[in-house]
C-alpha positions as CSV (number, residue, x, y, z in Angstrom):
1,X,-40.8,-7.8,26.5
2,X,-39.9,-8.6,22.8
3,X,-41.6,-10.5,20.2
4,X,-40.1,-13.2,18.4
5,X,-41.1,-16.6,16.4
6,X,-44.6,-17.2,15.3
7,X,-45.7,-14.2,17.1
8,X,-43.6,-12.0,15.3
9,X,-45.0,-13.4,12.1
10,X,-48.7,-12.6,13.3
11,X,-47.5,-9.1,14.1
12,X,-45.1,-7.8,10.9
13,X,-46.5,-7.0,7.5
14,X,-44.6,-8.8,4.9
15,X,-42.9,-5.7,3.6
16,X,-41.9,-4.9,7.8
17,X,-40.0,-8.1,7.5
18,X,-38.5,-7.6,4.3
19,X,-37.2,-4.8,5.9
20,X,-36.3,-6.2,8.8
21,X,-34.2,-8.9,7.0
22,X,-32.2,-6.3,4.7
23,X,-31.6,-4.4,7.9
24,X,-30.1,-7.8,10.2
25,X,-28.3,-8.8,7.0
26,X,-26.5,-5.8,6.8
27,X,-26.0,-5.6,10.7
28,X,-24.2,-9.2,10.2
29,X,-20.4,-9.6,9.8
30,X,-19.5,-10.4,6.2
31,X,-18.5,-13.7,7.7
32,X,-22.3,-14.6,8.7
33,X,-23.4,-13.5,5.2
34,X,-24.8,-15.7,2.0
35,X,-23.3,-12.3,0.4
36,X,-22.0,-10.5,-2.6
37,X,-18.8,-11.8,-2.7
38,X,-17.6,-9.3,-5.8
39,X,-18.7,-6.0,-5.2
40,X,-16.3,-3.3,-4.4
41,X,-18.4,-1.1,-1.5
42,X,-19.0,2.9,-2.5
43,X,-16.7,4.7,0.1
44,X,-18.9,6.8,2.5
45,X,-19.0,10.3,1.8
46,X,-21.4,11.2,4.8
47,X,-19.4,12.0,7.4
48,X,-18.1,15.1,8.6
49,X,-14.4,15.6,10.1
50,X,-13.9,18.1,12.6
51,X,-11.8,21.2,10.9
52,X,-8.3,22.2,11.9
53,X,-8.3,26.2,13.3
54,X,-7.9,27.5,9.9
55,X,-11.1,25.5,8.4
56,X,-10.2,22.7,6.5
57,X,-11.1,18.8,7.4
58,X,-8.7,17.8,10.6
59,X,-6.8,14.5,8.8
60,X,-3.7,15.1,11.4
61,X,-2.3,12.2,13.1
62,X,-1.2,8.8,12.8
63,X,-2.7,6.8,10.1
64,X,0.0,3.0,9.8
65,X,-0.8,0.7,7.6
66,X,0.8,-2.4,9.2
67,X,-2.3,-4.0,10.2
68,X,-2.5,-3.9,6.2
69,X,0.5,-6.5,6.2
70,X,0.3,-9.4,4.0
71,X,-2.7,-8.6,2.2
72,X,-1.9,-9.1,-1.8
73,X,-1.6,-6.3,-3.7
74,X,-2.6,-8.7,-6.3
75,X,-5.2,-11.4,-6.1
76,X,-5.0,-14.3,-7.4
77,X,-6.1,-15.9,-11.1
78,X,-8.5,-18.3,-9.4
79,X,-10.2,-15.4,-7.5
80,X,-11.5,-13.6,-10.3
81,X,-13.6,-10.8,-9.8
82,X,-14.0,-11.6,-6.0
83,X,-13.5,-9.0,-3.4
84,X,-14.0,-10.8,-0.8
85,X,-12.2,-14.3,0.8
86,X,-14.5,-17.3,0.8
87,X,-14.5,-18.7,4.4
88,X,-12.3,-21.3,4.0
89,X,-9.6,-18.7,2.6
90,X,-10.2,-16.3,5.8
91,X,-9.3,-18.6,7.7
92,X,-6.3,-19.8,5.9
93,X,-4.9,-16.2,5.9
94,X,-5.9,-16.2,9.6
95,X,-3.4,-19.2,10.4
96,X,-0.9,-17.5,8.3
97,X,-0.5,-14.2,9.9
98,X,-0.7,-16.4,13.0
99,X,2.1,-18.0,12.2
100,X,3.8,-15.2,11.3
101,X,3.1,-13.1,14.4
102,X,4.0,-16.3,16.6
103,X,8.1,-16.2,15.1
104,X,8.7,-13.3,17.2
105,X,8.3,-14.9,20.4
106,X,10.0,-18.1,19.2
107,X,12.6,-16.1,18.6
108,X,12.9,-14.2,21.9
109,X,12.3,-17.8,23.8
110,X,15.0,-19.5,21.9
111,X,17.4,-16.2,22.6
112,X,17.8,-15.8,18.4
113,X,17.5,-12.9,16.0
114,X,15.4,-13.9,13.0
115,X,12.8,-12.7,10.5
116,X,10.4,-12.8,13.2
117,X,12.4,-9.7,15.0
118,X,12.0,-7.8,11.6
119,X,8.6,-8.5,9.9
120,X,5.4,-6.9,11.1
121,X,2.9,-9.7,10.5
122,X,-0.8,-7.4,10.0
123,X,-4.1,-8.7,10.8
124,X,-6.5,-11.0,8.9
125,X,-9.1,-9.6,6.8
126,X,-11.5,-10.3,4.2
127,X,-10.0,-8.4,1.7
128,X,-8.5,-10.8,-1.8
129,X,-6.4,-7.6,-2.8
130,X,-5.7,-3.7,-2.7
131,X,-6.0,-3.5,-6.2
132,X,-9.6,-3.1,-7.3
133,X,-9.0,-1.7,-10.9
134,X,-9.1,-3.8,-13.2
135,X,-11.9,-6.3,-11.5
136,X,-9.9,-8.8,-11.9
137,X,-7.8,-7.2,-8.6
138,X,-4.4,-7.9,-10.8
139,X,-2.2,-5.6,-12.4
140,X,-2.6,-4.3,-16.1
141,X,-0.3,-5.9,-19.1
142,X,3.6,-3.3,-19.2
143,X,3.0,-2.6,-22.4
144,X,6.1,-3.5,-24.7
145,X,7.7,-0.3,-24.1
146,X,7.5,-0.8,-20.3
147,X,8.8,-4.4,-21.1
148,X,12.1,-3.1,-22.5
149,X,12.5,-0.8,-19.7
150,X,11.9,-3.5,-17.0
151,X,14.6,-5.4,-18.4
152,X,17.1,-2.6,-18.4
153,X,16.6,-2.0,-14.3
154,X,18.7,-3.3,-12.1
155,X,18.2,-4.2,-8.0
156,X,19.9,-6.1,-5.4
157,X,16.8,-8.1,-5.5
158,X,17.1,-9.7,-8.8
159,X,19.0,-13.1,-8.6
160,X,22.5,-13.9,-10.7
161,X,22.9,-10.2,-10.9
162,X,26.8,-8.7,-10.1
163,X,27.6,-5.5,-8.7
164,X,30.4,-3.3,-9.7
165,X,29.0,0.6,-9.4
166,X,26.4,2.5,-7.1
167,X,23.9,2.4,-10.7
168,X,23.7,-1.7,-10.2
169,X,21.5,-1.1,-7.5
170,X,17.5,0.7,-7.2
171,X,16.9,3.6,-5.5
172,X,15.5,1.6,-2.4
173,X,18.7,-0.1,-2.2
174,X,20.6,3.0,-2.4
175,X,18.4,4.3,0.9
176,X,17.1,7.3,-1.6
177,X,13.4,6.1,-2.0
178,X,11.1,3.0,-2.6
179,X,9.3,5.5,-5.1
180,X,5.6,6.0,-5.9
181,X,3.1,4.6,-5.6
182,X,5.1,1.6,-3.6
183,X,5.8,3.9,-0.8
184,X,2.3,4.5,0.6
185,X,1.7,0.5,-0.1
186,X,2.7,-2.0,3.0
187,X,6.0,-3.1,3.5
188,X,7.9,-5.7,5.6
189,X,8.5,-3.0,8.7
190,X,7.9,0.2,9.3
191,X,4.7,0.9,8.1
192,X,4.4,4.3,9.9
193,X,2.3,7.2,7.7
194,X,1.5,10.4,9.4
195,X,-0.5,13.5,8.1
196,X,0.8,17.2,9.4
197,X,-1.1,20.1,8.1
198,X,-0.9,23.9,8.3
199,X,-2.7,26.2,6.0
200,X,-2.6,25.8,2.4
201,X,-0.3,22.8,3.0
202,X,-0.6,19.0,3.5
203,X,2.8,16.9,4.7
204,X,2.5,13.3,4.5
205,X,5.0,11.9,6.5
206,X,6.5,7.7,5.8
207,X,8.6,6.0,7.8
208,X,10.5,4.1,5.4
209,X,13.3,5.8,3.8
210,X,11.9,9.0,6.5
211,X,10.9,11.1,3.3
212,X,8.2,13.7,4.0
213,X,5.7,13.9,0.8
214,X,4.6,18.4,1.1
215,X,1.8,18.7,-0.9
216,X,0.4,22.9,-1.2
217,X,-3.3,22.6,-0.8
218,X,-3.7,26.4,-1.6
219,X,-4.1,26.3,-5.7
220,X,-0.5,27.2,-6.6
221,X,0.2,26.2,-10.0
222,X,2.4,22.9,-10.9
223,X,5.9,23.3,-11.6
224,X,7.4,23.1,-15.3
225,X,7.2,19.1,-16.4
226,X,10.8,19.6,-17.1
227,X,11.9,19.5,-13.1
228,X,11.7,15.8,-12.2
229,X,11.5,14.5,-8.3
230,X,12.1,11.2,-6.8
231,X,8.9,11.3,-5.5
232,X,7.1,13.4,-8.1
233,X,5.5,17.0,-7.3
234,X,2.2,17.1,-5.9
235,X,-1.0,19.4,-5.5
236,X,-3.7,18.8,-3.5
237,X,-7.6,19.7,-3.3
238,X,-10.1,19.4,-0.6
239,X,-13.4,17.7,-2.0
240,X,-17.0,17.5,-0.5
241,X,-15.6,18.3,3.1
242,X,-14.0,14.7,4.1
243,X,-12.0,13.8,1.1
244,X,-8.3,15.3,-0.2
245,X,-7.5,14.9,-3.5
246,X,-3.7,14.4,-4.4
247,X,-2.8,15.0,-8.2
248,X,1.5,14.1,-8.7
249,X,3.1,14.4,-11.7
250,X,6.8,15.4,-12.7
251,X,8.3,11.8,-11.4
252,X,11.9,11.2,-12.4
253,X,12.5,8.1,-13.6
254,X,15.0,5.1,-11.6
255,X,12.7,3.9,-8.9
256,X,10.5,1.1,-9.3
257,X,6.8,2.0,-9.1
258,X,6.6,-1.4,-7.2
259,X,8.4,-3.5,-4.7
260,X,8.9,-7.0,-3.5
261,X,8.2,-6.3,0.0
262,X,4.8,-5.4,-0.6
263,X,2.9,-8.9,-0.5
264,X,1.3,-9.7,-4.1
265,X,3.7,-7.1,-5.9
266,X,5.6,-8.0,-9.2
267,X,8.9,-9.9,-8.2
268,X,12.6,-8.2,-8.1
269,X,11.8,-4.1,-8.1
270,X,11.9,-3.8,-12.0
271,X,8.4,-2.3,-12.6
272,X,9.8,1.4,-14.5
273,X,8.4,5.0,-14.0
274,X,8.1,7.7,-17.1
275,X,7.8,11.3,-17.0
276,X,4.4,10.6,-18.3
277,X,3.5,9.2,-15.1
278,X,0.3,10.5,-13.3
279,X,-0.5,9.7,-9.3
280,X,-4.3,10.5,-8.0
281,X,-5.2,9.8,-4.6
282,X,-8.2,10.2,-2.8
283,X,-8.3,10.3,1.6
284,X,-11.6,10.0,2.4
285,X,-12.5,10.2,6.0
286,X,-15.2,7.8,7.0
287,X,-15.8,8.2,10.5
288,X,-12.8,9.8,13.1
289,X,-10.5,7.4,13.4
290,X,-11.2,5.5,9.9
291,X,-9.2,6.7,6.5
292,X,-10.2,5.0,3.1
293,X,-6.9,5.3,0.8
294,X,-7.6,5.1,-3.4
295,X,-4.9,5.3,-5.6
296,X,-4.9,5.7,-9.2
297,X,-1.4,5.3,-11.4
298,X,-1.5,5.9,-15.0
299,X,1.7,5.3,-16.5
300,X,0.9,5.3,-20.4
301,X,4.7,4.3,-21.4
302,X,4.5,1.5,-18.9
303,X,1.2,-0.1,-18.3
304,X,-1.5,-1.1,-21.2
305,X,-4.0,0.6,-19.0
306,X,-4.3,3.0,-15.4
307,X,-4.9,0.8,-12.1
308,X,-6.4,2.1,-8.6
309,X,-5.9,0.0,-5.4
310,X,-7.6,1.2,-2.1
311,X,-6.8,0.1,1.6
312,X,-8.1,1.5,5.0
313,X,-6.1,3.5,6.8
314,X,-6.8,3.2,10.5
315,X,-5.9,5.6,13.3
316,X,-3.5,5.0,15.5
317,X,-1.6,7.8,17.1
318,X,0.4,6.2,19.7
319,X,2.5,4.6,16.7
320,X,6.0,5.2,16.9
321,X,8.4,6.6,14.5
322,X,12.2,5.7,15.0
323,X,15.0,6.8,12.5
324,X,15.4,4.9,9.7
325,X,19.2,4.1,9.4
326,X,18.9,1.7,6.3
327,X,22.5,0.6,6.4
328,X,24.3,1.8,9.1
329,X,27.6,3.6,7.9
330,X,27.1,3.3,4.2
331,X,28.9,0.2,3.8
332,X,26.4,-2.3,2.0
333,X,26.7,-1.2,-1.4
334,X,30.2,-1.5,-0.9
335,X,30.5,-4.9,0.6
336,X,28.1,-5.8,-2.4
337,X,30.4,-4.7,-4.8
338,X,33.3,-6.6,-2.6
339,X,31.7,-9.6,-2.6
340,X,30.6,-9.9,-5.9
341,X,33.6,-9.3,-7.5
342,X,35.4,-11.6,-5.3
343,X,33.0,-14.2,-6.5
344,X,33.6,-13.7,-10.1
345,X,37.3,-13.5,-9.0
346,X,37.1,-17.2,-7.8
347,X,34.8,-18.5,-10.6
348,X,38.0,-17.5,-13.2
349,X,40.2,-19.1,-11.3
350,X,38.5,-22.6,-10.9
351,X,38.0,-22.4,-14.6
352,X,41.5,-21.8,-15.2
């Protein structure tokens, strides 16, 4: 038999039901709580992964981000420092991704391939953004440097632009890579992230563009800074038994560090990458199926200041991999360049 109302009073000390409070406030769902509505939570550093044969933490497996869909990198102005959604703009996200998830079967009932066929629509949360440094949740200032660059990069993505060679079009375009950080961010489709490891080596493994991140966890030194990748060279460190720490460096310059097809991110694939670029992640494992993902860029030449974003990665191992074909036969850029000029082509002759 339980005790509860004025009985429960008679019973409980007035520190007991302090305690008791704190302890049913913190069992309620955010939703239920009259709660801290800007405080970014401490990741847990208390659990203990089970280790792979050769001793280190077990992080294989399948860890997609789509249920991350259509959660802003960037918050906006009028949230401030909040971390959190109010109610009312929970469930305006809710009816969102609703809507978004319901296209697909409009689709397939009306017998027609649309967007709905092609964007994964995520799952409503709480969160305003998945950047969390600065407070603000927004992006840092490009400083004028990064300006100048921005406006020298060119995408299919940007509107008015023409097309005559391969080097009028991004590295995403071109089916090379979407480029750090944007790859391990959330995209339109295929979302898929898988970790492989073997001793002394980490492989993170994306769906989109299928590029295979290796990362030697064994304390071999970094390359010369003179040998630039697409997707930067990267070492890696195992920290207080559930975290790996990812240090990349050497990034060759072309791709955008952002893109478009993240929600929230800065607008036509024009956000540049230096050699002085500098990638730290940290994958903390908070229980055996829960990931929390922190990424820090520092791009001196390009951004007044470093920014981190976190999201949590989820397991899912039945998640599915297919090849990614990006354009089939290679023939996009080219009908690009086709079209393009044959729209300038017409232009000129309605002026004459």
């Amino acid at each position: 038999m339980s005790a509860s109302g004025p009985l429960l009073n008679k019973i409980m000390t007035p520190a007991l039901l302090a305690s008791a409070s704190l302890a049913l406030l913190s069992a309620l769902p955010v939703a239920a709580q009259e709660k801290d509505l800007v405080t970014v939570p401490a990741v847990p550093k208390d659990y203990k992964p089970a280790k792979t044969p050769w001793g280190e933490p077990d992080f294989r497996g399948g860890w997609p981000v789509d249920h991350m869909n259509q959660t802003p990198l960037q918050r906006t102005v009028a949230q401030g420092n909040r971390y959190y959604l109010t109610d009312e703009e929970f469930a305006a996200r809710e009816k969102q991704i609703g809507a978004a998830a319901g296209r697909y079967d409009v689709e397939q009932q009306n017998n027609k391939l649309g967007m709905g066929a092609w964007m994964e629509a995520g799952k409503a949360n709480r969160l305003t953004s998945m950047v969390i440094d600065p407070p603000n949740g927004r992006l840092p200032d490009l400083t004028e440097e990064g300006k100048r660059l921005s406006k020298l990069m060119k995408s299919d993505d940007l509107p008015g632009q023409t097309f005559d060679w391969v080097d009028d079009f991004d590295s995403w375009d071109r089916c090379i890579t979407r480029g750090m950080p944007a790859s391990m961010f959330t995209i339109n489709y295929n979302n898929g992230i898988r970790l492989w490891q073997s001793p002394g080596l980490v492989v993170i493994q994306l769906e989109m563009v299928h590029e295979a991140r290796i990362i030697p966890t064994d304390g071999r030194p970094a390359i010369s800074r003179n040998i630039h990748n697409w997707i930067g060279e990267s070492r890696g460190r195992w920290e207080g038994g559930n975290t790996l720490v990812i240090t990349t460096t050497n990034f060759k310059p072309g791709p955008s560090a952002l893109n478009n097809g993240t929600y929230g991110a800065p607008p036509g694939n024009v956000t540049p990458v230096s050699t002085d670029a500098v990638m730290t992640e940290r994958l903390t494992m908070t229980d055996k199926d829960s990931i929390t993902y922190e990424v820090t860029w520092n791009d001196p030449v390009v951004f007044s200041k470093p920014w981190t974003a976190r999201l949590p990665w989820r397991r899912n191992d039945g998640y599915q991999m297919f090849e990614y074909a990006c354009h089939e036969g290679n023939v996009q850029v080219r009908n690009f360049i086709t079209a393009s000029r044959a729209k300038r082509a017409q232009e000129r002759e309605k002026k004459q």
